[in-house]
BADREN-188366 format. One record per residue (C-alpha): residue in three letters; x, y, z. Coordinates in steps of 0.001 Angstrom, whole numbers, plus 500000, padded with zeros to 6 digits. Layout:
! BADREN-188366
ALAXYZ/...
//
This chain:
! BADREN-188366
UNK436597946326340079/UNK438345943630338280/UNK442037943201337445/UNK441925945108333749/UNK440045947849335281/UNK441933948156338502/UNK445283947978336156/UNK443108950457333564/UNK442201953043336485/UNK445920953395338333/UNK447568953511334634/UNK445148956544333973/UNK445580958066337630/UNK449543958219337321/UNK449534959701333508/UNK446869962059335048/UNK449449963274337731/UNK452664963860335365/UNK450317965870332825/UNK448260967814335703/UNK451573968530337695/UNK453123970457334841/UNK450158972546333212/UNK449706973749336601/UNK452969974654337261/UNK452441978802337757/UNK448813978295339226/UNK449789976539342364/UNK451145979510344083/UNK453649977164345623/UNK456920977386347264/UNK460023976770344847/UNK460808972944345358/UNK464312972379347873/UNK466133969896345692/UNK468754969808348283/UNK466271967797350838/UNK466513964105350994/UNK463330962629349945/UNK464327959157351943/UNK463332960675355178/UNK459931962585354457/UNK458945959894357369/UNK459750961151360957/UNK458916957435362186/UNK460172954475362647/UNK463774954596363561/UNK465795954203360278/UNK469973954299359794/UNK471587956763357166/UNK474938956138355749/UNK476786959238356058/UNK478016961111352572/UNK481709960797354765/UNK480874957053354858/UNK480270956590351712/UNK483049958012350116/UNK485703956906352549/UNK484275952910351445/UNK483949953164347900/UNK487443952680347028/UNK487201949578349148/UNK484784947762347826/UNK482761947841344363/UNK480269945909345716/UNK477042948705346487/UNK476093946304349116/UNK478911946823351239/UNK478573950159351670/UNK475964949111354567/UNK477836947195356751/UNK478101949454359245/UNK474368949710359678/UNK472885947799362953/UNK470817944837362157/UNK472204943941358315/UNK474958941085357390/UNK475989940943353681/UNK475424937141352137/UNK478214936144349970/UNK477678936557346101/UNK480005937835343408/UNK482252940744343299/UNK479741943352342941/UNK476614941532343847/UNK476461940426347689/UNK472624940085349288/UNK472231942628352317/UNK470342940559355116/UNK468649942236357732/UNK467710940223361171/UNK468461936889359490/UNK465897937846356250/UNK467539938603352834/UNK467157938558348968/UNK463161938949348465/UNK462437939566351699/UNK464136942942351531/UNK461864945795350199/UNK465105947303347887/UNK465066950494345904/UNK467082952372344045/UNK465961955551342904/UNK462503954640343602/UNK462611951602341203/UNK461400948283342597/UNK464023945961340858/UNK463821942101340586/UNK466808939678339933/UNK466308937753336978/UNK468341934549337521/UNK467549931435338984/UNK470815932291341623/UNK469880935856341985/UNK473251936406340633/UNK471606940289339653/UNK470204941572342838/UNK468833945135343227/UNK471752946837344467/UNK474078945262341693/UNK472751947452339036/UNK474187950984340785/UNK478009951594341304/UNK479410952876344795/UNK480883955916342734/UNK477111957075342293/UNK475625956434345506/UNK474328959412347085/UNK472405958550349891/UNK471477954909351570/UNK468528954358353890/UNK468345951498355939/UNK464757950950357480/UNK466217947379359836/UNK463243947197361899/UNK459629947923361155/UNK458775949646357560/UNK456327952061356818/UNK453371950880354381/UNK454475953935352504/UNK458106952513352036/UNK457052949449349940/UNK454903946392350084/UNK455573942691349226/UNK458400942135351786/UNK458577940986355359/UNK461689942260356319/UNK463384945505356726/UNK463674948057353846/UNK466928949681352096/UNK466426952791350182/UNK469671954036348131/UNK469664957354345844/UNK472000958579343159/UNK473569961983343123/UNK470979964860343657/UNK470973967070340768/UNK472656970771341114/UNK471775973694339803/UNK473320976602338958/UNK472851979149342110/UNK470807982316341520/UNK472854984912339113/UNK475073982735338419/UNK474486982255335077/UNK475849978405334708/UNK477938975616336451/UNK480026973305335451/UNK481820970659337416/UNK483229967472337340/UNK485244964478339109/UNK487223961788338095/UNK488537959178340558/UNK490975955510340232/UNK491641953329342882/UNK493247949588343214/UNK493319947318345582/UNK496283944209346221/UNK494089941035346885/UNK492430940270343560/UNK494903942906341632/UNK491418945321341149/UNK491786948451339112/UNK488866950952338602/UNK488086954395338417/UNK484910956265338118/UNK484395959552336220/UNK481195962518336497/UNK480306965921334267/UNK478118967906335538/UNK476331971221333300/UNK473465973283334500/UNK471845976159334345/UNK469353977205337181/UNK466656975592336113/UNK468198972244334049/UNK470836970121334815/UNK472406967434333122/UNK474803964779334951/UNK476893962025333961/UNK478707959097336109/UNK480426956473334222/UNK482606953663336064/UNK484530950681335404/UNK485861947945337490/UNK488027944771337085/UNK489983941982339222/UNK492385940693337075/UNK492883937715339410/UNK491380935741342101/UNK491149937012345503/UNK493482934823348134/UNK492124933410351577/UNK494621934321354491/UNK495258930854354233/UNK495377927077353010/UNK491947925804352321/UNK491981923468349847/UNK494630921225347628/UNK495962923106344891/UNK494848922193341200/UNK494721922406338163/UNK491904924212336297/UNK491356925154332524/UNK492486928611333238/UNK495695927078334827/UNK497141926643338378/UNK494570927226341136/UNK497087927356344314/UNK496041926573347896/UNK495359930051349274/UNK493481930878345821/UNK489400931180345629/UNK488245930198342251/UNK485676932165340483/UNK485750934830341978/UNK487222937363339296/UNK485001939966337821/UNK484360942838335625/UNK482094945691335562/UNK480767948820333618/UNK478102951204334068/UNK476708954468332498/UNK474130956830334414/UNK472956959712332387/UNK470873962545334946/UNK468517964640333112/UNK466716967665335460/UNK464499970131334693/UNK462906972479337728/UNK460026974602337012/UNK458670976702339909/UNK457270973738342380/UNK458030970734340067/UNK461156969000339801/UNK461238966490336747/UNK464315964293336682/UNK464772961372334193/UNK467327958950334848/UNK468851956277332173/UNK471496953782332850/UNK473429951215330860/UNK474982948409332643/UNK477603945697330998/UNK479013942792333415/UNK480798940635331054/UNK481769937976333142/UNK481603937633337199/UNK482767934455338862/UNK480962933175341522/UNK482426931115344559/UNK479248929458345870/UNK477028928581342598/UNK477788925665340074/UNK477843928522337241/UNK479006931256336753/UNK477909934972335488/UNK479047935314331519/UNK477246938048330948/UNK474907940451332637/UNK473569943588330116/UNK470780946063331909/UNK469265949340330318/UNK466953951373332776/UNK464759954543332163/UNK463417956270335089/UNK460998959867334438/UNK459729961230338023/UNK458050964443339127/UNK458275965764342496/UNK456113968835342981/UNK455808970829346913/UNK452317972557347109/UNK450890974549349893/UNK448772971489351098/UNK451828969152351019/UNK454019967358347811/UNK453059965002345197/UNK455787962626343180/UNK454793960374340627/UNK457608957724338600/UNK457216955321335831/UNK460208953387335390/UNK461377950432332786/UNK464361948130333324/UNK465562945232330567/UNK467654942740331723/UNK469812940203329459/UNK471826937418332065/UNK474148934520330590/UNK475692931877332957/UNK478061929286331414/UNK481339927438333416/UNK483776930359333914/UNK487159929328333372/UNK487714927377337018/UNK484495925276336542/UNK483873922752333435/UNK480999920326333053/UNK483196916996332865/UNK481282913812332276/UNK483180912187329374/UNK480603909528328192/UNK478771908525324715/UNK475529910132326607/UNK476873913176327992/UNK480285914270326244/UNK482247917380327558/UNK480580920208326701/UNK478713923264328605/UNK475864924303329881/UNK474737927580328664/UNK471708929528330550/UNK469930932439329240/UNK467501934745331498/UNK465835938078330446/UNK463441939874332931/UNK461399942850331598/UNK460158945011334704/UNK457687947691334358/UNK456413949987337184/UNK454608952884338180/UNK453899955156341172/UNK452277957721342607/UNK452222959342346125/UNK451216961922347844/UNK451908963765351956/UNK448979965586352377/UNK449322968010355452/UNK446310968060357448/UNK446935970605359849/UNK450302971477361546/UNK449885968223363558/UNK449145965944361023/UNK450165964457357919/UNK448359961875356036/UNK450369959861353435/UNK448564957711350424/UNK449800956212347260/UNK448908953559344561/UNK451716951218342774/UNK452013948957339957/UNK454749946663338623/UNK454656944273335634/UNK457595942009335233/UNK458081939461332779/UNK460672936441333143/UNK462233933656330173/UNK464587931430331718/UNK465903928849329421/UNK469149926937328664/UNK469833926241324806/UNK470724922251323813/UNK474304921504324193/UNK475555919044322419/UNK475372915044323885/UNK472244912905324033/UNK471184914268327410/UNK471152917808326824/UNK469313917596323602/UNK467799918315321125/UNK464963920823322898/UNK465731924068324645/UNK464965923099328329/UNK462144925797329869/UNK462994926336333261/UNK460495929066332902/UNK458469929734329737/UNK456648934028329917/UNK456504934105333832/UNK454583936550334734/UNK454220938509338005/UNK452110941632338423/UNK451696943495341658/UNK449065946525342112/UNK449158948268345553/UNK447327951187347635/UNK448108952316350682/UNK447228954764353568/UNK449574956385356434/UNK448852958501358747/UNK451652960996361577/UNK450605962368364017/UNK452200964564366341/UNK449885964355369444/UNK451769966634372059/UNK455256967653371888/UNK456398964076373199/UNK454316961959371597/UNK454348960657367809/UNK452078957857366241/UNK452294956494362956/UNK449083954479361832/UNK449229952435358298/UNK447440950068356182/UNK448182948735352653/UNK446323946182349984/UNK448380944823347407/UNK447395942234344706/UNK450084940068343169/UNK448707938118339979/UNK451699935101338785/UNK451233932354335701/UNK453761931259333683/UNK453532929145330027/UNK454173925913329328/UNK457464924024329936/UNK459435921249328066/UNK462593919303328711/UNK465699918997326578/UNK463932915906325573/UNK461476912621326553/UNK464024910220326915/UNK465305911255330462/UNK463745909790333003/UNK460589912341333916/UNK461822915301331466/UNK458419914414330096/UNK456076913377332387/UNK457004916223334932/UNK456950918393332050/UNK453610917311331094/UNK451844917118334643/UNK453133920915335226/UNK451426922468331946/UNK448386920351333051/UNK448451921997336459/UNK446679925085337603/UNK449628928069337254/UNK447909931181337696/UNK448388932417341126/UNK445903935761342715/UNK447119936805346190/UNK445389939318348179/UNK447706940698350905/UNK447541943231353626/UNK449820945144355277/UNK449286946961358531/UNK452102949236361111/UNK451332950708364457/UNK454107953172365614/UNK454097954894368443/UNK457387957081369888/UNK457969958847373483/UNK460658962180373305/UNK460048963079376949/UNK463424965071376399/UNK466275966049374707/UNK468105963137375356/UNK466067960330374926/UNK463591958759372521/UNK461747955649373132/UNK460083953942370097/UNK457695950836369942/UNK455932948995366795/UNK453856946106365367/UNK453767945062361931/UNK452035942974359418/UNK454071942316356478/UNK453058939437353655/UNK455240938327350698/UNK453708936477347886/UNK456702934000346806/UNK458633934972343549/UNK458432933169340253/UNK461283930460341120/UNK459714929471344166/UNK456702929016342631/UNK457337927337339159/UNK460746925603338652/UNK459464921944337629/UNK461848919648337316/UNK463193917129340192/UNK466105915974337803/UNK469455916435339546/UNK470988918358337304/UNK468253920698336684/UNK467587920823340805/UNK471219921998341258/UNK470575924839339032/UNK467931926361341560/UNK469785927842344084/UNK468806931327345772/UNK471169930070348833/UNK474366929917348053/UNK474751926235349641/UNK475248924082346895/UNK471614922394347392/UNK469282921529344779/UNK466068923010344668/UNK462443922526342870/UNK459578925000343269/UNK456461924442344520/UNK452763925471342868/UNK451060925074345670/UNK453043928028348188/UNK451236930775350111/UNK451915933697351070/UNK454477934168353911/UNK452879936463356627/UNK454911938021359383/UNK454332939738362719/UNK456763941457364473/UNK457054943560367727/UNK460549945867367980/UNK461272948561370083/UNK464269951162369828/UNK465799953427372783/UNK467734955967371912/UNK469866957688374626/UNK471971961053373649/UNK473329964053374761/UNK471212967126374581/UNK473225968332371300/UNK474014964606369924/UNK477800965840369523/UNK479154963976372601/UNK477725960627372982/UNK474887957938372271/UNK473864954302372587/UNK470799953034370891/UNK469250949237371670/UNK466612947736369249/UNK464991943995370579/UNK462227942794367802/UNK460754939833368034/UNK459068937712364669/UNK456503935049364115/UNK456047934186360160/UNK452963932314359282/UNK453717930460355933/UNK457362930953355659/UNK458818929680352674/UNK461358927095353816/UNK462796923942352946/UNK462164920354353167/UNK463473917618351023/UNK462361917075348080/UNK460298913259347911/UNK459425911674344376/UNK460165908715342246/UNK463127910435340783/UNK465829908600342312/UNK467754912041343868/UNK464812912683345859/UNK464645909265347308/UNK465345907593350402/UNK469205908463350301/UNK468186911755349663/UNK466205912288353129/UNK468870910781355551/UNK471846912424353651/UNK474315914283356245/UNK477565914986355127/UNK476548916144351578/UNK474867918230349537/UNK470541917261349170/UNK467975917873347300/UNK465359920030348031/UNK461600921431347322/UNK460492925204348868/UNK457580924266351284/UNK455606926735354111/UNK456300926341357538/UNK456241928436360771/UNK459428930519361675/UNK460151932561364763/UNK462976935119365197/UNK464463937232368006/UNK467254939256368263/UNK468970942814369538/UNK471149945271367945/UNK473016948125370197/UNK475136950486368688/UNK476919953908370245/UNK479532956375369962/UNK481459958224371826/UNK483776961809371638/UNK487232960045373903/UNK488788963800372996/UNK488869966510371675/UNK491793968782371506/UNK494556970589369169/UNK495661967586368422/UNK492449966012366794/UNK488744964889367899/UNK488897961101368751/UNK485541959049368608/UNK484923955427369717/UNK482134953618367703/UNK480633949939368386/UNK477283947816366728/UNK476695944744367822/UNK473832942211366601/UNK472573938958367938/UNK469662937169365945/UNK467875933655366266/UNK465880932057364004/UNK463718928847364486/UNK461435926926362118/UNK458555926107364472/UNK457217923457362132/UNK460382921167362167/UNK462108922672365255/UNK465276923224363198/UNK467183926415363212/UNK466775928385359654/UNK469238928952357310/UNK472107931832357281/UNK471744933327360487/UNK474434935382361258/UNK475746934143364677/UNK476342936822367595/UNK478634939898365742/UNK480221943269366363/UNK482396946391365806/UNK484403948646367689/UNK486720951151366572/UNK488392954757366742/UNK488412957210364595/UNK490956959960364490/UNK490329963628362701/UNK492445966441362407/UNK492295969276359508/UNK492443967442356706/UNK493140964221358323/UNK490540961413359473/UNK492255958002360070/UNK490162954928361879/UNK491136951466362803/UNK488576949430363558/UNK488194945698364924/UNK485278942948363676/UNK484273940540365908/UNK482270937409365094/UNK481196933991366775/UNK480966930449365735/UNK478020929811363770/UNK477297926080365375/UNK473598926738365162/UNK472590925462361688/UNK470335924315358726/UNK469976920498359601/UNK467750920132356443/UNK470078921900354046/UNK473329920228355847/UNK474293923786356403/UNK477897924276357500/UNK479557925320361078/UNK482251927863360652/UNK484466929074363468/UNK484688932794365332/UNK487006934924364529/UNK488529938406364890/UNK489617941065361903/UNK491584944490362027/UNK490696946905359478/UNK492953950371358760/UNK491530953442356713/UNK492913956769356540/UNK491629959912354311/UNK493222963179353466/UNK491195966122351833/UNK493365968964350198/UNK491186971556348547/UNK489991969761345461/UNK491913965960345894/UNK491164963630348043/UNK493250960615348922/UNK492042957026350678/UNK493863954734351511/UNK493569951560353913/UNK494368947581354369/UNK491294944869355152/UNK492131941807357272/UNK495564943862358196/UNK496601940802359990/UNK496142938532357097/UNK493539936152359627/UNK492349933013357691/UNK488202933127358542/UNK484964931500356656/UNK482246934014356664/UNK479262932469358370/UNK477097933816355493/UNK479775932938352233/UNK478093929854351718/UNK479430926383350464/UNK482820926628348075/UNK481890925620344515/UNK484885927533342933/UNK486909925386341088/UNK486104921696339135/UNK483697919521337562/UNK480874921593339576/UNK477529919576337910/UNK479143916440339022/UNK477906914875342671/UNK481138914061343552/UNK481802918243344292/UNK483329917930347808/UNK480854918941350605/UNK482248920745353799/UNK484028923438352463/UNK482798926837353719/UNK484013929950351403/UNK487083931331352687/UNK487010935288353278/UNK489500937348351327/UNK492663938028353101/UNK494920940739353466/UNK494508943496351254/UNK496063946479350611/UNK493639949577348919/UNK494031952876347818/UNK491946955737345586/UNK492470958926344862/UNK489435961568343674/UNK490012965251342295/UNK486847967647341817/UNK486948969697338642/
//
């Protein structure tokens, strides 16, 4: 079957399901769907984390960054990024590697420094549940990844309860926070009868200011926005809207929900990128049907998502060159990403020991990337192509089978083919009279660019219960990622255009590479999970893994007649280099052990001690250097205090120097160190009121993951300094208040 057909057969199979599902609605003799059920767990293997609905609404007022809500999950780091747009990493992989969806939409960043990830495009106001899957993924949880998988979920609908007649609800909610001077709020309507429902969550963020270090980092200065003082982190304001409209409809077995959102960043500074984000517009449309049958339950989505992203000099960074050639001017960058995708799967119950899961996928996205002339004889008079109709199309099937072999023993068997088909047009520089704008230009549109990979997935799960207080789970699987469109076809190995490329956060220049495979990884992991009988009193759970990636897309730098990418270039230390994505062998190892505990439990409250710690290594096997933004050896402990109304917590994070770096990418050290975090909540009937202080002892820390401080300055210029880690935000004072209508 070729690729029309293939793409032909699956279209036809998933329009097949939403039509079939409803005409058959009263002849299924079916039990009325539970829309109250979580459809993130419908696995019973492997071991996966879920943020609590109690977590999630005691964080949101501290962060607006979706991201963040996980950091309390074993296993996953946050990389820095802007204000609302951090990269969850998970055992030292991160950004692409991550199977991410939100409300069953496979989203794709469409920037050159991922300045739009997946978890951007959904506020913390309208998370309902989170999903974190840190160790070995189920085929049926996503393909085209190789490390764990995070699954997040607006609201659940609600419907009007039998003889009720109608509800209607709603919430509003404001919080601020000192460090940054942030004001937001979020606001929801709810209106349903019992059988249709109709929610909306609107929300709106904005630091008025730049966040402040707990300390000196830098030499105050001067910027085009005014006085940047010592303590103050450039670019690292930001502003944020977004609209989610809920539609519902149940009918007997079927649920149909169709979910549209509207999404208007108008500007978010970014601390470790030359650029910054002037603009970042996103419309989704999401229709689904879930439908529960006697022989099991059937969901089919088709989802589209548009994406409009600007990046320009904010108003800490300018492009400052000053000569005849190249007169002061900026730099303006335009990306739009169309991403289309469909699904359909199916847990078909084979007898009361057995469940077999299978599904089929398909995504189409479509990427421009270009940067308009501006203005000076190097920067003109084309429109530069950094990529001209990328195209990357992935088509999937897969097969899972539970099975429940005695009342200890569970296995989980499953295999999954996906295709991924990438090209891209034809590219041009801003002109011929740079050095290699054309003939780099010309020997890429002369190249081979379409790209077919064939990949295969495979997971072997196998978990021991011999009682009620303890599980033992073991796994293997085979995960393959096909590299993503910048990876693949950036061109140019001009300086300017190199520093433009950056996934990493490290102030590095990168090219792409035609030529990339695959990556390919294998990994063991194991989980033991030790409890009380009723799980009320205490646990401690300990997950080792161990990883070997074939073909893992690294770094080496970059070598051509282009004078950045010369000899200077591959002995540089101290500075930032130049770089082109290459495949080479990685290993990584690591543990993460987490527990609680009930210290009390009296008239005068329940008190509970809680603790994660995570250690990972990483190693490029190839060049026996260590890889790039591993989070050195981390952890938190705290207690938590609840009483009526009344849960308080102070908690303490712990983490190491991070002396084991990049060598290639002259990755920075950064030194341990050790934050205290308050939080306390109080629910009266309808209101509830948060309030809390991060860093309470205003500690001055880099973030081993913040990356390399490009806040402030002539950023395009080489002269940038290098060795300046991002500083983490200081003290900072929050509070938020929510009343249900």
């Amino acid at each position: 079957m070729n690729n029309t057909h293939y793409r032909q057969f699956l279209m036809a199979a998933l329009v097949t399901s939403f039509t079939h599902g409803i005409a058959h609605a009263e002849d299924a003799g079916s039990p009325v769907i539970d829309v109250t059920g979580s459809a993130l767990t419908d696995t019973q293997t492997p071991h996966c984390e879920i943020t609590s609905q109690q977590e999630l609404k005691s964080m949101a007022p501290a962060t607006s960054d979706t991201a963040s809500l996980l950091q309390n999950t074993p296993g996953l780091n946050l990389q820095g990024g802007g204000g609302v747009s951090s990269l969850p990493s998970i055992h030292g992989m991160a950004d692409d590697r991550l199977r991410i969806k939100v409300d069953g939409m496979d989203l794709v960043s469409a920037c050159a420094n991922h300045m739009n990830p997946p978890l951007s495009y959904i506020d913390p106001s309208n998370v309902g549940s989170a999903t974190v899957f840190a160790g070995i993924s189920p085929v049926s949880m996503g393909g085209d990844s190789i490390g764990g998988t995070i699954l997040v979920e607006s609201k659940s609908p609600e419907f009007a309860k039998p003889g009720e007649g109608s509800l209607l609800k709603g919430q509003i909610g404001a919080f601020y926070r000192s460090n940054g001077n942030v004001l937001g709020g979020n606001v929801s309507a709810t209106a349903a009868t019992e059988t249709a429902s109709i929610r909306y969550n609107g929300s709106t963020v904005k630091a008025n200011k730049n966040y402040k270090a707990g300390g000196d980092f830098k030499a105050a200065a001067a910027t085009d926005n005014g006085w940047l003082a010592a303590d103050e982190v450039g670019s690292s304001r930001y502003e944020s809207i977004n609209h989610a409209l809920a539609i519902d409809v149940l009918k007997n077995n079927h649920l149909i929900d169709l979910k549209l959102g509207l999404q208007d960043i108008p500007n978010q500074g970014w601390t470790n990128q030359r650029m910054d984000m002037t603009g970042n517009k996103s419309i989704q449309a999401n229709l689904g049907i879930s439908s529960e049958f006697n022989w099991g339950d059937l969901e089919s989505r088709i989802y589209f998502e548009n994406t409009k992203h600007s990046m320009q000099f904010g108003p800490n960074k300018q492009y400052q060159y000053g000569t005849a050639m190249m007169p002061v001017y900026g730099m303006p960058m335009d990306t739009e990403g169309k991403n289309l995708g469909a699904s359909l799967k199916a847990n078909i119950i084979l007898s009361s020991d057995n469940q077999l899961r299978v599904g089929a996928e398909y995504q189409q996205y479509r990427l421009d990337d270009w940067w308009n002339p501006s203005g000076g004889m190097m920067m003109a008079p084309n429109v530069f192509w950094n990529i001209n109709g990328g195209k990357r199309n992935r088509m999937a099937v897969y097969s899972e089978l539970e099975s429940q072999l005695s009342s200890s023993w569970l296995t989980q068997l499953g295999l999954r083919f996906e295709r991924v088909d990438m090209n891209t047009g034809a590219v041009q520089g801003y002109n011929t009279m740079m050095a290699f704008q054309g003939t780099e230009a010309a020997a890429f549109n002369a190249a081979n660019r379409k790209k077919v990979d064939n990949n295969i997935d495979a997971t072997a799960l196998v978990r021991f219960t011999p009682d009620q207080t303890k599980t033992i789970e073991f796994g293997y699987g085979m995960k393959t990622r096909s590299p993503n469109l910048y990876e693949r076809y950036t061109w140019s190995t001009a300086g300017m255009m190199m520093r433009m490329v950056n996934m990493a956060g490290d102030g590095n220049g990168y090219v792409g590479n035609l030529d990339l495979k695959p990556e390919i990884s294998h990994t063991i992991s194991a989980t033991i999970d030790l409890h009380d009988a009723d799980e009320k009193q205490w646990g401690v759970k300990v997950s080792p893994y161990f990883t070997y990636i074939n073909n893992h897309v690294d770094a080496a730098r970059c070598s051509s007649a282009n004078a950045n990418c010369g000899a200077a270039n591959q002995t540089a230390t101290n500075a930032f280099v130049y770089l082109q994505f290459v495949n080479q062998s990685a290993n990584m190892y690591g543990v993460d052990v987490s527990g609680d505990v009930l210290v009390s439990e009296s008239s005068y409250g329940n008190v509970t001690a809680k603790g994660l710690m995570n250690y990972v290594r990483g190693k490029n096997k190839a060049t026996n250097d260590n890889l790039y933004n591993i989070m050195p050896l981390n952890g938190r402990v705290g207690l938590e205090h609840a009483l009526g109304g009344w849960t308080s917590s102070v908690e303490v994070e712990m983490v190491a120097a991070k002396k084991k770096v990049s060598k290639v990418r002259n990755e920075m050290v950064t030194a341990g160190y050790t934050l205290v975090n308050l939080h306390s909540t109080y629910q009266w009937k309808q209101i509830r009121l948060d309030v809390g202080v991060s860093n309470l002892l205003d500690r001055f820390y880099n973030h081993p993951l913040g990356g390399a401080y490009l806040g402030q300055g002539a950023t395009m210029g080489t002269a940038v300094p290098w060795g300046v880690p991002v500083p983490g935000m200081g003290r900072s004072f929050y509070t938020g208040v929510t009343v249900d209508l």
